[in-house]
VEXDREN-2710 file (C-alpha; in Angstrom, 1 decimal):
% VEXDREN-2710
k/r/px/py/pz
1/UNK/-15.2/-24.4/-12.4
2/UNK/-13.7/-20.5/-13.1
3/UNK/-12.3/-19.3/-9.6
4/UNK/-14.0/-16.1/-8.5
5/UNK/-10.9/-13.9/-8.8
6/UNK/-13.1/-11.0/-7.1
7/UNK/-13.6/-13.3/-4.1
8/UNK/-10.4/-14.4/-3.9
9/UNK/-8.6/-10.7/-4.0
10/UNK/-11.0/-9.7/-1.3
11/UNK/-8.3/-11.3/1.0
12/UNK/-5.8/-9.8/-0.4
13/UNK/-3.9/-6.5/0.9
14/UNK/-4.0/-3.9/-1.9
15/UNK/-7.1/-2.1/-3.0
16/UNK/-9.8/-3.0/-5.9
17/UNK/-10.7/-0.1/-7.8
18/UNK/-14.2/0.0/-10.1
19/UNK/-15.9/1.0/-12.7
20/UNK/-19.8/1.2/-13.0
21/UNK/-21.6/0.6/-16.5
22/UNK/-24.8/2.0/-17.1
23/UNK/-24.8/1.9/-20.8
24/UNK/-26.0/-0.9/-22.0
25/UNK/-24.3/-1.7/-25.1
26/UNK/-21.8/-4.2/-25.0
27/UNK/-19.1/-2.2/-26.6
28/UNK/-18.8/0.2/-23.5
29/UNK/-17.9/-2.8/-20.8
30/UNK/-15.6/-4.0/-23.7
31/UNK/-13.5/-1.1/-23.4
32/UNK/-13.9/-0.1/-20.0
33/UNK/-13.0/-4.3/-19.2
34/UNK/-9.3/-4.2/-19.7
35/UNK/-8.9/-0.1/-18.7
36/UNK/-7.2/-1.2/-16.1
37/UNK/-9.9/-1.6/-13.3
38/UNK/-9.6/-4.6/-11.0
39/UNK/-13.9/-4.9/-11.4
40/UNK/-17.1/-3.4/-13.3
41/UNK/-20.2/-2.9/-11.7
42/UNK/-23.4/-4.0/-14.2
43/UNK/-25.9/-1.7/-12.5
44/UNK/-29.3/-4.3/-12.5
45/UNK/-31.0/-1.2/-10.2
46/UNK/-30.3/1.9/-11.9
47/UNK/-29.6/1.4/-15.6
48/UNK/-31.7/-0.1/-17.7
49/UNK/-30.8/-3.9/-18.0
50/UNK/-33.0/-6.7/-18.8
51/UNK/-31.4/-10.3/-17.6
52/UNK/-30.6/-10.8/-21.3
53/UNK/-28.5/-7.9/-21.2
54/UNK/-26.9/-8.8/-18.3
55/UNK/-26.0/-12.0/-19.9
56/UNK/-24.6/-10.5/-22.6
57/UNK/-22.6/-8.1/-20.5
58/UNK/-21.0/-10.9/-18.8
59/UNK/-20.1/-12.9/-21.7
60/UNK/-18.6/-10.1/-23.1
61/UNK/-16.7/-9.0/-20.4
62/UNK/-15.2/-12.6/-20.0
63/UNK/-12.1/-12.1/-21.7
64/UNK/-11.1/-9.7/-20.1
65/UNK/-8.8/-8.8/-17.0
66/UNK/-12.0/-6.6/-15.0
67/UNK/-13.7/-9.3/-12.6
68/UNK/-17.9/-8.7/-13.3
69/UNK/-19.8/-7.5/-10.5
70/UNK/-23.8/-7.5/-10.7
71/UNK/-26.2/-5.4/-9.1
72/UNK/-29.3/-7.2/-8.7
73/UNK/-32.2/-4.4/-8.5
74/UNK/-33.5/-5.8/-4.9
75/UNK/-33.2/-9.0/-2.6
76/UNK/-36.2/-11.2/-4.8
77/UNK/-34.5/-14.5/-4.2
78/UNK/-36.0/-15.7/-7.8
79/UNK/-33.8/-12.8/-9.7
80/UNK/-30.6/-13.5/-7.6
81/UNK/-31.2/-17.4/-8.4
82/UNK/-31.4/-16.3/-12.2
83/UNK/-28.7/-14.0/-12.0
84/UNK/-26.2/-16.9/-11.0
85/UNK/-27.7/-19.1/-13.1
86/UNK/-26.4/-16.9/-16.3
87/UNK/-22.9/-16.7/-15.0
88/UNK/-22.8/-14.1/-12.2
89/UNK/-20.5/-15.1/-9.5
90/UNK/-20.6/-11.6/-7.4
91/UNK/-23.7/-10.1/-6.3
92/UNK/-24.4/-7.0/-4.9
93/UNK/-27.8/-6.6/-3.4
94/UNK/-28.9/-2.9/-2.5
95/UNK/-31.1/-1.7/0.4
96/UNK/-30.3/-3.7/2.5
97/UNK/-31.7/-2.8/6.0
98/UNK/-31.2/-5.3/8.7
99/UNK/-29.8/-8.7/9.3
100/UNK/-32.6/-10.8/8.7
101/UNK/-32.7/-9.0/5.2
102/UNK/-28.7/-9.9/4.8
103/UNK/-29.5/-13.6/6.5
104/UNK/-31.7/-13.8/3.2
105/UNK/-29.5/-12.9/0.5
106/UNK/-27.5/-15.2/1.6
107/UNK/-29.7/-18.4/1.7
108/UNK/-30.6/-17.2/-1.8
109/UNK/-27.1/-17.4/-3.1
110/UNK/-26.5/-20.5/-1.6
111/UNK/-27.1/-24.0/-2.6
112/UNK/-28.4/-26.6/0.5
113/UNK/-27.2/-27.1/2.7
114/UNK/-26.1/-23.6/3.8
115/UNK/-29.0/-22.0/1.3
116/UNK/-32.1/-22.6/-1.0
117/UNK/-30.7/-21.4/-3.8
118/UNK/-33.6/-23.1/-6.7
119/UNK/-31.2/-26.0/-9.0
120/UNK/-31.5/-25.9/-12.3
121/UNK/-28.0/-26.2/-13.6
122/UNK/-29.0/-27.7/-16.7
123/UNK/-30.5/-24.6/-18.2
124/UNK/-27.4/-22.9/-16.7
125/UNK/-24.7/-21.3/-18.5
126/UNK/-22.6/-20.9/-14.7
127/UNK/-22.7/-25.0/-15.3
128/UNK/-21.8/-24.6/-18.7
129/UNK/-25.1/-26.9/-19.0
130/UNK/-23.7/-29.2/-16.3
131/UNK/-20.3/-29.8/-18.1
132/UNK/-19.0/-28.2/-14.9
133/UNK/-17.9/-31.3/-13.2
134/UNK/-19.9/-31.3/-9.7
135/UNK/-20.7/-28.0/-10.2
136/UNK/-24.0/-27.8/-7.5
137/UNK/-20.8/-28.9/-4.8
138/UNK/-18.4/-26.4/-5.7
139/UNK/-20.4/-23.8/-6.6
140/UNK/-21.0/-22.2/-3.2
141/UNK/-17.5/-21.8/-2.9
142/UNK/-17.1/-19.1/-5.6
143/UNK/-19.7/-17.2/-4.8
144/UNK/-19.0/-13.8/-3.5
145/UNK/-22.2/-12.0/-2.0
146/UNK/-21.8/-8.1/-1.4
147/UNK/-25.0/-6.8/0.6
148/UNK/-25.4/-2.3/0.4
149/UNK/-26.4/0.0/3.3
150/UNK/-27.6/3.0/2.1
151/UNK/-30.3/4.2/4.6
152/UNK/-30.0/5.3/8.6
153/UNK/-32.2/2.2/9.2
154/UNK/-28.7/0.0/7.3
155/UNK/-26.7/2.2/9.6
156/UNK/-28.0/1.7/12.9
157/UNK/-28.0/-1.9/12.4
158/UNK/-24.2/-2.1/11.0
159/UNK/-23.2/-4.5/13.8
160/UNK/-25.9/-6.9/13.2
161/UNK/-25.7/-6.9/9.3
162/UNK/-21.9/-7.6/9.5
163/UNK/-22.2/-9.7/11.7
164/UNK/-23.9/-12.3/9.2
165/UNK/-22.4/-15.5/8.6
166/UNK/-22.0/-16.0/4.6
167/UNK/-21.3/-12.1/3.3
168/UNK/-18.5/-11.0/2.0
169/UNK/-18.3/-7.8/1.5
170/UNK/-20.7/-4.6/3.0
171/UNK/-21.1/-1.7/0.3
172/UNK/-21.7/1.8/1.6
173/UNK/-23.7/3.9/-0.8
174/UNK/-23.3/7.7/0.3
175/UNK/-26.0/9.1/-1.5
176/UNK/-29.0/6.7/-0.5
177/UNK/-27.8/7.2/2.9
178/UNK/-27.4/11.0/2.6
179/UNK/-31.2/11.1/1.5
180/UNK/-32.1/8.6/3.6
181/UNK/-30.7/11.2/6.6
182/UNK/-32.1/14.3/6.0
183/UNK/-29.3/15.6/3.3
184/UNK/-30.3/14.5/0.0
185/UNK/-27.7/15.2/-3.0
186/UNK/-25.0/16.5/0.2
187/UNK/-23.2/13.0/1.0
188/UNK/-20.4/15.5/2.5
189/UNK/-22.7/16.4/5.3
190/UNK/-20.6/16.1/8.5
191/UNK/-23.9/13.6/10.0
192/UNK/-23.5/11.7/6.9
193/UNK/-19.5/11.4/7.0
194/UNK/-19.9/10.2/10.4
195/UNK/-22.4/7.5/9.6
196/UNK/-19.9/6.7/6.6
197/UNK/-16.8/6.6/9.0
198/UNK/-18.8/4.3/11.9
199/UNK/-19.9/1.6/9.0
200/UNK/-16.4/1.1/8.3
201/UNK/-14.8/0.5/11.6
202/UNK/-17.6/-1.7/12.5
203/UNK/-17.1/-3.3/8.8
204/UNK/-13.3/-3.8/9.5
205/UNK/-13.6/-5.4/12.8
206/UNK/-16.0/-8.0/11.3
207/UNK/-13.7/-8.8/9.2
208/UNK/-15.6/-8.2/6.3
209/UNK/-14.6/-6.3/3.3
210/UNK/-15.6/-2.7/3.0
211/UNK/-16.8/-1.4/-0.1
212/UNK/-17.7/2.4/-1.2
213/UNK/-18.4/4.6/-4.3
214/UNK/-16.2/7.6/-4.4
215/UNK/-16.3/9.7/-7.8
216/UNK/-13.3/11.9/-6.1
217/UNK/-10.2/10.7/-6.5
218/UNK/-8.1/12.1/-3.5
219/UNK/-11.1/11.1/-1.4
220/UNK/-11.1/8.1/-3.0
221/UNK/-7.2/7.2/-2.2
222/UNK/-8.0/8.3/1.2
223/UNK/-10.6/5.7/1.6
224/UNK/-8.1/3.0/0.3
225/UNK/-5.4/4.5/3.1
226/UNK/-8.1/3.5/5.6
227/UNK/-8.6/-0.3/4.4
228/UNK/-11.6/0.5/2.1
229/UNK/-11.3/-2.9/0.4
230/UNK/-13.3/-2.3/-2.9
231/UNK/-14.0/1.4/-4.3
232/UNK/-16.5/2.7/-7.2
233/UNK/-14.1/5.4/-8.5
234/UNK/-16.3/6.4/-11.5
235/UNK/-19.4/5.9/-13.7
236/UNK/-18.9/5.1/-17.6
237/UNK/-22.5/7.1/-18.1
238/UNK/-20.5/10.0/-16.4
239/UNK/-16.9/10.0/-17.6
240/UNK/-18.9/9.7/-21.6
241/UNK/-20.5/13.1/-20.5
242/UNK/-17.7/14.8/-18.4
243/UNK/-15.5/13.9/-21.4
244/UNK/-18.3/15.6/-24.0
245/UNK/-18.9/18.8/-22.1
246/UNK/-15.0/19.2/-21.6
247/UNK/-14.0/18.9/-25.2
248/UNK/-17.2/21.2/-26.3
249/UNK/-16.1/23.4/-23.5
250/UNK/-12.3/24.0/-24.6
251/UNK/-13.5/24.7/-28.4
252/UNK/-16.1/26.9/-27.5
253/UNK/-13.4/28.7/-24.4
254/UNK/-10.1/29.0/-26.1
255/UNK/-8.8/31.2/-23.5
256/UNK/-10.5/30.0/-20.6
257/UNK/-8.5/27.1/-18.6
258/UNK/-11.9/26.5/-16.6
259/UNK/-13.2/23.4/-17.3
260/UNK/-16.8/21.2/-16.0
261/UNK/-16.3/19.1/-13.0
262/UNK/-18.4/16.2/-11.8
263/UNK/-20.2/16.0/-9.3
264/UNK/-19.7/13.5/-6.3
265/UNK/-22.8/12.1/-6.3
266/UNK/-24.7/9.1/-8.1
END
């Protein structure tokens, strides 16, 4: 049974800095797998992964030092029971907008008794086809579950999502929630930084790990000052094109030091 080393250095004191992949070709989360990150995101919502792809991203991401994260693209308990089933061990489940909603990621992570989680372990490569000795009993305990708020609905019921028995981790998405407020492509709105800063103190005190994406990276070591667990500090579809226009731009602008920046939103 492979410990969730994601899980485990939730409890830990330092930081865990990320990487998203959006590009689905293997090659990228090869390289950006031992760059140094403590985890990769595999965007299931956004990019455009099929459950084969995900697969593949996770086996080839398994040699390396980058613990795999997986974005499901909603709560459907049948694609979070097939995501584990192909070797996902941390979930993150977007839109998630009360604690009912929470309560049911979690029973659909979770084998029985503490979940309904579907058993099928012999068409499962987290079983390694049940050569994992007693893997449906030990499974439960490597399974990190990471629920998102990322709407004012998520927001005004912080106290009740964190408050769920099971999840281990609450990711803030600022730009959902910016749109979601009023302030669409402005997460640095003063109502949305608010929002931003009350989520993590009600987070913190219960004693769940708080996770955020922050493309800046002074706003993103300021977030780690304030016990910010996990951080999304940058998007591979991103960086590829930041890098691009930046090369393109100092051949094109010998004499001009001005280079493209990126913006802080995803």
């Amino acid at each position: 049974m492979l410990e969730n080393k994601f899980k485990q250095s939730l409890k830990g004191q330092d930081p865990l800095w990320g990487l998203w992949l959006g590009l689905p070709d293997t090659s990228c989360a090869e390289i950006c797998g031992s760059a140094g990150f403590d985890w990769v995101l595999i965007d299931g919502e956004h990019a455009s992964f099929d459950l084969t792809g995900i697969k593949h991203h996770l086996q080839a991401l398994a040699p390396h030092s980058a613990s795999p994260i997986v974005r499901a693209e909603d709560g459907n308990p049948t694609l979070i029971k097939r995501l584990l089933d192909i070797g996902a061990q941390t979930v993150l489940v977007p839109m998630v907008n009360d604690a009912n909603e929470a309560e049911q990621v979690v029973k659909s992570a979770l084998y029985p008794p503490l979940g309904h989680r579907g058993i099928g372990s012999a068409l499962a490569r987290a079983s390694q086809w049940n050569r994992v000795p007693q893997y449906l009993h030990r499974a439960n305990e490597q399974i990190c579950i990471l629920v998102q708020v990322e709407t004012k609905q998520a927001i005004d019921n912080i106290e009740a999502i964190a408050a769920v028995e099971g999840i281990d981790g609450i990711f803030i998405g600022p730009s959902d929630l910016s749109g979601s407020m009023g302030h669409i492509g402005n997460p640095s709105h003063p109502e949305v930084v608010a929002a931003i800063d009350h989520a993590i103190e009600v987070i913190q005190h219960a004693g769940k790990a708080t996770g955020i994406l922050s493309l800046n990276p002074q706003q993103a070591r300021e977030y780690a000052a304030r016990g910010v667990k996990f951080i999304g500090a940058g998007v591979d579809t991103l960086l590829l094109r930041l890098g691009a226009e930046q090369l393109a731009y100092k051949l094109n602008h010998v004499d001009d030091i001005e280079t493209p920046v990126i913006d802080n939103v995803y």
